[in-house]
C-alpha positions in Angstrom: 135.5 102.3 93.5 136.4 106.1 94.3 134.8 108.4 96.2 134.0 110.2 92.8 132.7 107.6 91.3 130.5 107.1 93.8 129.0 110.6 94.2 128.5 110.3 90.1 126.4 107.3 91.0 124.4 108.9 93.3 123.4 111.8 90.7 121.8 109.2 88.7 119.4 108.2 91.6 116.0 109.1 92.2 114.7 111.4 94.8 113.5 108.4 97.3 117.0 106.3 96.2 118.7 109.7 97.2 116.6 109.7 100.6 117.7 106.3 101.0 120.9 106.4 100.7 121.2 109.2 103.0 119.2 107.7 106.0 121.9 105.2 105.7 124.8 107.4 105.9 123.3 109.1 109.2 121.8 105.8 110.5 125.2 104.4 110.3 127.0 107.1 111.7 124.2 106.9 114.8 125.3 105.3 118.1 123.6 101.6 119.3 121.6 103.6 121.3 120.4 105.7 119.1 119.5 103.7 116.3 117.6 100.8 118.7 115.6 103.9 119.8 115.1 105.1 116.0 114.0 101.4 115.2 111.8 101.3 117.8 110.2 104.6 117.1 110.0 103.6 113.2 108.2 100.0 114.1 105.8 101.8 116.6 104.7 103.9 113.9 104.3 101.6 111.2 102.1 98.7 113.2 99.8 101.8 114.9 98.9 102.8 110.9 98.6 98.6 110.2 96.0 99.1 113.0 92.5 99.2 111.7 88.9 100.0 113.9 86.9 97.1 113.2 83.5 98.2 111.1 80.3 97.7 113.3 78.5 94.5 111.7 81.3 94.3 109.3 80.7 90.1 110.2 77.0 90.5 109.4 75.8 87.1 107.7 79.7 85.3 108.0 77.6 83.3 111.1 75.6 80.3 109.3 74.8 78.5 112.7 74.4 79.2 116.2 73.8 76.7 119.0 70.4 77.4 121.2 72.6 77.1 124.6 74.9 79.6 123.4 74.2 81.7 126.7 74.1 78.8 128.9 76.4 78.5 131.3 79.4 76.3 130.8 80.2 73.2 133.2 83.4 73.6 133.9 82.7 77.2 135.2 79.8 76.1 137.6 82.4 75.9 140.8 83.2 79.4 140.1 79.2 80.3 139.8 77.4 81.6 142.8 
């Protein structure tokens, strides 16, 4: 495949394709250093948006059962209990 026929490809992509396409080209032409830091940056952003506040009482009524002694002490922290 030409060059030519290549850039003819390209005018039959979309705008995103097109924006695609052209990260590539300057990703490629990056150094290692570079692009680890761009990945980096890029995976940082994405998991901080993935991050969600819990909602307060968001669990409300999920807990059938709860055990009377659920406050009492455990026994295998009573060496550690003054």
């Amino acid at each position: 495949m030409t060059v030519e026929q290549i850039i003819k490809q390209t005018e039959t992509l979309t705008k995103d394709q097109k924006q695609q396409v052209a990260f590539y080209i300057l990703f490629s032409n990056m150094s290692e250093d570079k692009r680890n830091n761009l990945m980096q940056l890029f995976f940082y952003e994405n998991n901080e948006k993935q991050k969600e506040k819990p909602i307060f009482g968001s669990m409300k009524g999920m807990v059938e059962y709860m055990s009377d002694d659920f406050d009492a002490p455990l026994d295998d922290l009573k060496d550690y209990m003054y």
